[in-house]
C-alpha positions as CSV (number, residue, x, y, z in Angstrom):
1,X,93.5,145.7,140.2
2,X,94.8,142.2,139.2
3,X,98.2,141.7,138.5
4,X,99.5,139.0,135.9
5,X,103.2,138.0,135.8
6,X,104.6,139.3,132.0
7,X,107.4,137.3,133.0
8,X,105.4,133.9,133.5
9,X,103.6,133.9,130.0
10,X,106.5,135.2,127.7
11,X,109.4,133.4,129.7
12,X,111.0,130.7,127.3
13,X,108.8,131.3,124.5
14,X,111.2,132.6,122.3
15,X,112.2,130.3,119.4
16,X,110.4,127.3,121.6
17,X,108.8,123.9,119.6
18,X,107.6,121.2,120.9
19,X,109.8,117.9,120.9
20,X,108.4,114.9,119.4
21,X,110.2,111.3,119.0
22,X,110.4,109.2,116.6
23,X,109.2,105.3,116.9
24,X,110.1,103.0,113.7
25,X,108.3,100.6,115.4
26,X,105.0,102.6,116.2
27,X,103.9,102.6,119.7
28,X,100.8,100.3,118.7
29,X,100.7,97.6,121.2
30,X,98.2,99.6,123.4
31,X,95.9,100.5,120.5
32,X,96.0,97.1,119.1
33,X,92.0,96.7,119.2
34,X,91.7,99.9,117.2
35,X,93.3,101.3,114.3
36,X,93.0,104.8,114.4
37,X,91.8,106.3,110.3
38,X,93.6,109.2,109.4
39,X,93.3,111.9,107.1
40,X,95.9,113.6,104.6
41,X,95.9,116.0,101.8
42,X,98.2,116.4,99.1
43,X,97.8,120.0,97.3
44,X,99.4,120.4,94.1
45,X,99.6,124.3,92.4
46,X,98.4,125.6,89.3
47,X,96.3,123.0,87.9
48,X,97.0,120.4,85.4
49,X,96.8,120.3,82.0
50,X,93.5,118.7,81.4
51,X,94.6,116.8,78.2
52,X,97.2,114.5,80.2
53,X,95.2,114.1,83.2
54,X,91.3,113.6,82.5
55,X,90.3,110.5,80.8
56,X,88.5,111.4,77.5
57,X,90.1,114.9,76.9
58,X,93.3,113.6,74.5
59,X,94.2,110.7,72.4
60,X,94.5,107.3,74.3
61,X,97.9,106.8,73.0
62,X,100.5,109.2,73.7
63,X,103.9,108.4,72.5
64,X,106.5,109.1,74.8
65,X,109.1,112.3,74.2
66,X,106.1,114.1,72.1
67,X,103.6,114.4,74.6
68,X,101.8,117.9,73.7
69,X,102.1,117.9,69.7
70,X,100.1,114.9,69.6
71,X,97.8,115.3,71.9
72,X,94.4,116.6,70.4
73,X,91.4,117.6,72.6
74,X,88.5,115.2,72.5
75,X,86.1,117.4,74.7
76,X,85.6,118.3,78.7
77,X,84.3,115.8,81.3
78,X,80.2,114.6,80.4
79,X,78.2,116.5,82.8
80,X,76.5,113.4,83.4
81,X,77.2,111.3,86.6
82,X,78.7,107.9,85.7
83,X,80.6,105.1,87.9
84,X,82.8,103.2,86.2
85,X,86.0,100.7,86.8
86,X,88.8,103.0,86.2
87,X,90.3,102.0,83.3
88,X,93.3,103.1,81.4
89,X,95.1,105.5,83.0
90,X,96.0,109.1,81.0
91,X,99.8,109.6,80.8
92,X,99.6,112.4,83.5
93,X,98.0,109.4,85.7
94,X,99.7,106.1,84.4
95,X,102.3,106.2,88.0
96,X,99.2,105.1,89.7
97,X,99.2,101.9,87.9
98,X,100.4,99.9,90.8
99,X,98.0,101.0,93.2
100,X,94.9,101.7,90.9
101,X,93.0,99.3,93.0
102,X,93.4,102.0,96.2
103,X,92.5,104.8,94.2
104,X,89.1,106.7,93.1
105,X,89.4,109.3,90.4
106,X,87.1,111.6,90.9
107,X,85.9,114.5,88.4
108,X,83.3,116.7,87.8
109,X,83.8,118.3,91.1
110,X,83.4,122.2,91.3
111,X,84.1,125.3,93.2
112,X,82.6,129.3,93.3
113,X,85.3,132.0,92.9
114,X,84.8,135.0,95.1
115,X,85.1,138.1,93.0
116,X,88.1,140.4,94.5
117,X,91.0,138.8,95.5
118,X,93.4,136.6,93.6
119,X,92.4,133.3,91.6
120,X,95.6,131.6,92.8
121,X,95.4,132.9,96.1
122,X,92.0,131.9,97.0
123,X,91.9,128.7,95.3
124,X,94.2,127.5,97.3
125,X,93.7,129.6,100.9
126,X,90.0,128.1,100.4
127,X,90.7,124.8,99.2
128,X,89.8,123.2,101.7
129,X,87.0,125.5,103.2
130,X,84.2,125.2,100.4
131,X,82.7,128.6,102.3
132,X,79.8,130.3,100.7
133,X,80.8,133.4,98.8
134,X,80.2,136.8,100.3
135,X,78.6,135.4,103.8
136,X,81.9,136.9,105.9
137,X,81.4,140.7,105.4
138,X,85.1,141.3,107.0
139,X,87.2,139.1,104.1
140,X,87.3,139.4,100.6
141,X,88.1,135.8,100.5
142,X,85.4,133.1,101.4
143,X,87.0,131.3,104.4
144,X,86.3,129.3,106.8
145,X,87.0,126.3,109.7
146,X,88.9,124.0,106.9
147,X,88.2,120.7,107.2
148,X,91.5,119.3,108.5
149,X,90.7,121.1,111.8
150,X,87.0,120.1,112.0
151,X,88.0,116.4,111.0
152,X,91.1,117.1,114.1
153,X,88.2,117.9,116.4
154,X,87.1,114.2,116.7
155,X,90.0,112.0,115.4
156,X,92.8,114.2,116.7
157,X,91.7,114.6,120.0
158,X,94.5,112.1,121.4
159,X,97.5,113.2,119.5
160,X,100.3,115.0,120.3
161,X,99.6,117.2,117.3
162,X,96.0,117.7,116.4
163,X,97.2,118.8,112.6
164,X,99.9,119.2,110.8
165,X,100.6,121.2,108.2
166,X,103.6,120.7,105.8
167,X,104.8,123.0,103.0
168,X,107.5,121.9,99.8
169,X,107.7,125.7,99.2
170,X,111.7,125.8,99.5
171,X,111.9,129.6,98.8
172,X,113.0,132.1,101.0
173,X,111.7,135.5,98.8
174,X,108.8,136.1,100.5
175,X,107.1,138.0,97.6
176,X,103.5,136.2,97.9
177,X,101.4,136.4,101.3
178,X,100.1,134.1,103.1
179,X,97.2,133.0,101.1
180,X,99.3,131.9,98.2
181,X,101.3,129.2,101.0
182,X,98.7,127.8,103.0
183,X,95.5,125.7,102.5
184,X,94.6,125.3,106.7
185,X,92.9,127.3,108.5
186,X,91.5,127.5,112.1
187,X,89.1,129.9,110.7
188,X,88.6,133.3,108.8
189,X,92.1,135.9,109.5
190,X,93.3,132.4,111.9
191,X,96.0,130.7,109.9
192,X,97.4,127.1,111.0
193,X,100.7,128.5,109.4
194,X,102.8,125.1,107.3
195,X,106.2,124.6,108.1
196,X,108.6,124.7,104.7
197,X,111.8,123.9,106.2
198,X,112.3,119.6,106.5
199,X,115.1,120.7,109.8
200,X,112.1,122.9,111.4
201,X,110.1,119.6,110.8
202,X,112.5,117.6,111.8
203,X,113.4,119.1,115.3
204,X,109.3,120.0,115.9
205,X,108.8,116.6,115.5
206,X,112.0,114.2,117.0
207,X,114.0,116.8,119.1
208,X,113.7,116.2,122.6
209,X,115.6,119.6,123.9
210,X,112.4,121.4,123.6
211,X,110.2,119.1,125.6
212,X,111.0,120.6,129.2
213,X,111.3,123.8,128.0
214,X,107.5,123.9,126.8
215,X,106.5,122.0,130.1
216,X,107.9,125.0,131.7
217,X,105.9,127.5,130.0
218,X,103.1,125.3,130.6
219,X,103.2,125.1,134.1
220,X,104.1,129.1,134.6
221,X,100.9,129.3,132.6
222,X,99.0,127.3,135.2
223,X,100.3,128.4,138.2
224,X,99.1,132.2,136.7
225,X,95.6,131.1,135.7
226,X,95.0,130.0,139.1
227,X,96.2,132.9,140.8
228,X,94.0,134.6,138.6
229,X,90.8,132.9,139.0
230,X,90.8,134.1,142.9
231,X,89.8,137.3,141.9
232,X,87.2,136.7,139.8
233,X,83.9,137.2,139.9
234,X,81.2,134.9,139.6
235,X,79.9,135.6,136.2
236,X,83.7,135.2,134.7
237,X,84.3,132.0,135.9
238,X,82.2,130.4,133.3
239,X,84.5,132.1,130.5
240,X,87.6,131.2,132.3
241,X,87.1,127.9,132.8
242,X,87.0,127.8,129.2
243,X,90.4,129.2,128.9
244,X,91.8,127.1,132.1
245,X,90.4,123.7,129.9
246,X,92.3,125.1,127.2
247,X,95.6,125.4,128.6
248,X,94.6,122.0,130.4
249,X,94.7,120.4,127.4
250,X,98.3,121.2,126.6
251,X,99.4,119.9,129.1
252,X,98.3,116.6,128.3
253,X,99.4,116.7,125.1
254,X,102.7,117.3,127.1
255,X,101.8,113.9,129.0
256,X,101.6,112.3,125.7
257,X,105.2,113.4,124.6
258,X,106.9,112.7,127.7
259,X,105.1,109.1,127.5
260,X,106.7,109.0,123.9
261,X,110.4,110.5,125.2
262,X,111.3,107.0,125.6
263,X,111.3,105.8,121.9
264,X,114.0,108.2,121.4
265,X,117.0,105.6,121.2
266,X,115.2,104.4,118.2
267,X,115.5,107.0,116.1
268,X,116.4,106.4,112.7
269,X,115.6,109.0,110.9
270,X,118.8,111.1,109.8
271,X,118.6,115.5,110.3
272,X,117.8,116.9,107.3
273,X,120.7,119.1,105.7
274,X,120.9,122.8,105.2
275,X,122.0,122.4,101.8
276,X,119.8,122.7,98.7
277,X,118.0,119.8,97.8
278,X,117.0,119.1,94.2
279,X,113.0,119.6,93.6
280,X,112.4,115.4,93.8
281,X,114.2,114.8,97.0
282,X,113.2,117.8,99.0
283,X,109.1,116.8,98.5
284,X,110.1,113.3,99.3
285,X,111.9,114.4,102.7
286,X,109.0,116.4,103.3
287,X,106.4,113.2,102.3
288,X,108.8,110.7,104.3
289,X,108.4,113.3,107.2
290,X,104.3,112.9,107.0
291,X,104.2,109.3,107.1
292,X,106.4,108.9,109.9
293,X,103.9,111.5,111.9
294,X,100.9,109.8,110.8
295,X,102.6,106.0,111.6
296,X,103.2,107.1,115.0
297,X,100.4,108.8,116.0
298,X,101.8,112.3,117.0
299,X,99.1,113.4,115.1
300,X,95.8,111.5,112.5
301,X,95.2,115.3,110.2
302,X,98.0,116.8,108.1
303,X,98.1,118.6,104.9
304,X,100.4,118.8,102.5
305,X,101.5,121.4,99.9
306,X,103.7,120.2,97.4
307,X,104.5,124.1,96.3
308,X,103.0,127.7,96.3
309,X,100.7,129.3,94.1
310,X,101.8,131.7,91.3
311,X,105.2,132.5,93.2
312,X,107.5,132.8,90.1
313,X,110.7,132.3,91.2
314,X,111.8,128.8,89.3
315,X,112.2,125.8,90.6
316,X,115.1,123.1,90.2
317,X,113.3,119.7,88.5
318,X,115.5,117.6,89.0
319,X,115.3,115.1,85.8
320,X,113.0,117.0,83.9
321,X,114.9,120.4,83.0
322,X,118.5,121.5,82.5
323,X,117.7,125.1,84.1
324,X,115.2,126.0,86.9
325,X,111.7,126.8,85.8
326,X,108.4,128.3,87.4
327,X,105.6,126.5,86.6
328,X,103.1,129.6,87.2
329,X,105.0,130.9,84.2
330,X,104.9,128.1,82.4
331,X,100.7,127.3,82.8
332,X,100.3,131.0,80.8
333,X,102.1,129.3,78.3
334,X,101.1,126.2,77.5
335,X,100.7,126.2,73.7
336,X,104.2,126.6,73.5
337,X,105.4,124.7,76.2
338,X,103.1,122.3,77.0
339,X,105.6,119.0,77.1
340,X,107.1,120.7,80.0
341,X,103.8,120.8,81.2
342,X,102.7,117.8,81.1
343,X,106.3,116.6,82.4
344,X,105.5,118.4,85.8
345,X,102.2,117.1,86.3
346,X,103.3,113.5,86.0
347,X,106.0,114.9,88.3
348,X,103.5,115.5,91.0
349,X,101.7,112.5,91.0
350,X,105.2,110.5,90.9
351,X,105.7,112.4,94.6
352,X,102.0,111.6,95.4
353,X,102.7,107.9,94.1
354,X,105.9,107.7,96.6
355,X,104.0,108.7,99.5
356,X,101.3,106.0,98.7
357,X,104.0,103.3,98.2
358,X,105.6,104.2,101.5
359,X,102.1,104.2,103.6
360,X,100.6,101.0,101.9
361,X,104.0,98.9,103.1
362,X,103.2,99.9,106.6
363,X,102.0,97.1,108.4
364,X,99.7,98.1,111.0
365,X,97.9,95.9,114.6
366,X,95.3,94.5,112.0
367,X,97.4,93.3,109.1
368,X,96.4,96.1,107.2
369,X,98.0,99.1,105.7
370,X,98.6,102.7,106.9
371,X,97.9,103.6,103.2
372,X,94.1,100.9,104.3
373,X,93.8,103.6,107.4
374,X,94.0,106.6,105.4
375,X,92.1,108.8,103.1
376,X,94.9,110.1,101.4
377,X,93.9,112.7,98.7
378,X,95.4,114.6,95.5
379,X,94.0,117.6,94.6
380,X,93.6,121.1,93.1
381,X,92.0,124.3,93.7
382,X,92.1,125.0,90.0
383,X,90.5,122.6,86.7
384,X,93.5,124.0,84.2
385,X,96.5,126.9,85.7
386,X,95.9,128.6,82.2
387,X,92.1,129.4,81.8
388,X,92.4,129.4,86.1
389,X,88.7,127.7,85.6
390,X,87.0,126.6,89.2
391,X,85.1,123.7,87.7
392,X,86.5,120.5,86.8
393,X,88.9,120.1,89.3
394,X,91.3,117.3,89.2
395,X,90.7,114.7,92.4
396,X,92.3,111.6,93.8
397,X,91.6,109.7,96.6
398,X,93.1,107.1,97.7
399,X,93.2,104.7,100.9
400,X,90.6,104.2,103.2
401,X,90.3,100.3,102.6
402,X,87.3,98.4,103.6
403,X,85.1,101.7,104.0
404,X,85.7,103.3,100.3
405,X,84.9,101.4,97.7
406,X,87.8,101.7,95.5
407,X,89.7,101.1,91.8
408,X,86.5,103.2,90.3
409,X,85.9,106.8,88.4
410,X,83.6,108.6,90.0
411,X,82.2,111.7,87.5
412,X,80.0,113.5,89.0
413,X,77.0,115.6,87.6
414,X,77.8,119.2,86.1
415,X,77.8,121.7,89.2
416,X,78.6,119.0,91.9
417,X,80.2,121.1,94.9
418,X,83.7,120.1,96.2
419,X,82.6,120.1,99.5
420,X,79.9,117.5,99.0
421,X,83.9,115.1,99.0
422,X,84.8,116.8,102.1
423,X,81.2,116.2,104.2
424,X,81.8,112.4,102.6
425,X,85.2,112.2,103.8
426,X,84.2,113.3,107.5
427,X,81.9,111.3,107.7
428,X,84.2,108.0,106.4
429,X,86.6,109.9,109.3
430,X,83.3,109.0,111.7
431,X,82.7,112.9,112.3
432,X,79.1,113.7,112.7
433,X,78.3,116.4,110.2
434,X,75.1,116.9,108.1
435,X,76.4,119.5,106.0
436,X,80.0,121.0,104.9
437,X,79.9,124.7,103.2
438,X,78.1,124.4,100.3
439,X,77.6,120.6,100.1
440,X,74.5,119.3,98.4
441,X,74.9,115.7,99.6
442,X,77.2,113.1,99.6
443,X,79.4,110.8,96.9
444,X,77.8,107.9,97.3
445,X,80.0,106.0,94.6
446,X,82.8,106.5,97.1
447,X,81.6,104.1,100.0
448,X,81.6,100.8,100.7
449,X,78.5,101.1,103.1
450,X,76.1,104.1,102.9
451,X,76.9,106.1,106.1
């Protein structure tokens, strides 16, 4: 009978995180030949309302203060592919002006609803998954690898973190599950669960009290595997070596952060607070978190949920209402509400504007940009949170300089799969792949050289 020590795998494991620093400066003298590209998603809720967002759906002039009584529908998106200089931005759009030269609106883009769970809960649970309906007989949701984690595979590889998954859900009324509150997966039933507190952040990512404890575990893990492997026999060392590679690898990743412990008398970055932060400031805390990961390589892949899906307990919007409101309520109400409406969505893409203001002054080896070095994206799982339609969804992406060709709208034909973005993006990201879920091809439109 082999015996394992309990004691060695479980000691020390109780409340642990890793410890990362913080460099303002970016450790980049040692990568200054290469600038590593990175890749980070921005989720937003609910939908949009398409009338403020999608170019040729409302009036061109919108005055401001009156936003929904005079907006009147001019149609849905053509279904025929066009590529065009984008032009005047919509009001739900126009906090993009600045940076409309790093951007690509892209529309036309579509997804396929499983029948049997949840709208909101799979479009955003398979966001980022594209998988087939109905091939996993053992879900009722159509999930896969997501493509942060296949991306990680090849550009996360030498990073502390190989994702990172960040959550602006500030709610502690746990009355939605986990599909409603997370958009990465490792694969189908194997969530990469998203951190919503900024102090959890904060202390997984600069704290340097959890560093030895982890190298602890780490090496009691070891020292078990290779008393274990002596009593193995031959056709189970192929399996274990597997596992022994696995735990191998943390361990360099523990390398890395001791290599980084250094930078630690540079930290800038204040603690977050316990106290409640108005709407504005918490996703900005959140965003300012991101960048700082992404700047100093502890990790190339993170996503980024600006809130939950459906959960109706309101929100504070700072700015925009005198009393808290949920904006899942409000979607199934937009006739009557749809200036409040409209006034989130712009919201959102303020946040999404802040982040890409932040990353393009970053100054990186090359003279160009973290904002140049990343494919930053906005998106949706849902084309309108009141009809909860799969088709139309609304899609930004911005960054990625010299490789993406940008400042353009990209409308794609009617039917166009979401994942034919994703298979484009990993392979801007240099990732191999010939196909992604249900991908037809790639966007063209959206590169400066065809891969």
């Amino acid at each position: 009978m082999i015996r394992t020590s309990r004691r060695r795998f479980l000691r020390g494991l109780g409340g642990a995180s890793l410890a990362l620093p913080w460099m303002p400066s970016i450790a980049i003298a040692a990568q200054a030949d290469h600038v590593p590209m990175r890749m980070a998603h921005f989720y937003v809720p609910i939908g949009v309302v398409r009338r403020g967002f999608f170019p040729g759906e409302a009036n061109d002039v919108i005055p401001k203060g009156n936003l929904g009584n005079v907006m009147k529908s001019l149609g849905k998106q053509s279904p025929f592919a066009s590529d065009e200089p984008l032009g005047q931005l919509t009001p739900t759009l126009e906090p993009l002006e600045s940076l409309k030269h790093k951007v690509n609106l892209i529309t036309g883009m579509d997804r396929t609803f499983q029948q049997g769970t949840d709208v909101h809960a799979q479009c955003a649970s398979c966001y980022l998954s594209s998988a087939v309906p109905y091939t996993d007989q053992g879900t009722a949701w159509p999930l896969d690898r997501t493509l942060d984690h296949l991306v990680a595979d090849v550009i996360g590889t030498e990073t502390p973190f190989a994702t990172l998954e960040f959550s602006c859900n500030s709610h502690r009324d746990n009355k939605e599950s986990i599909y409603f509150d997370n958009i990465s997966w490792f694969g189908t039933g194997h969530l990469a669960p998203s951190i919503r507190d900024p102090r959890k952040m904060y202390h997984r990512l600069f704290s340097t009290q959890e560093i030895d404890r982890y190298r602890d575990i780490t090496d009691l893990v070891l020292e078990d595997a290779r008393d274990l492997k002596m009593h193995l026999g031959y056709e189970d060392r192929h399996k274990f070596a597997e596992y022994f590679d696995s735990i191998r690898t943390i361990e360099t990743q523990m390398d890395r952060l001791e290599q980084m412990k250094s930078q630690l008398s540079r930290v800038q970055l204040d603690e977050p607070p316990e106290a409640y932060l108005p709407r504005g400031e918490y996703i900005r805390l959140m965003g300012d978190l991101m960048v700082v990961a992404l700047q100093t390589g502890l990790t190339n892949v993170a996503t980024f949920m600006v809130g939950p899906e459906r959960w109706d307990t309101p929100f504070k919007f700072e700015s925009l209402f005198d009393e808290p409101r949920s904006h899942h309520q409000m979607s199934h109400n937009q006739t009557k509400v749809i200036d409040d409406l409209l006034k989130v969505d712009r919201f959102h893409v303020e946040q999404y504007v802040y982040l890409m203001e932040k990353m393009d002054s970053i100054e990186q080896a090359d003279g160009s940009t973290l904002l140049d070095n990343t494919l930053l994206t906005y998106g949706s799982g849902l084309g309108d949170g009141s009809t909860h339609q799969y088709n139309d969804l609304p899609i930004v992406v911005a960054g990625g300089g010299d490789r993406v060709a940008s400042g353009r709208h990209i409308n794609m034909p009617e039917g166009t799969p979401l994942a034919n973005l994703w298979l484009t993006q990993a392979r801007l990201l240099g990732v191999p792949m010939q196909r992604f879920a249900d991908s037809t091809g790639m966007i063209d439109g959206l590169m400066a050289e065809r891969l």
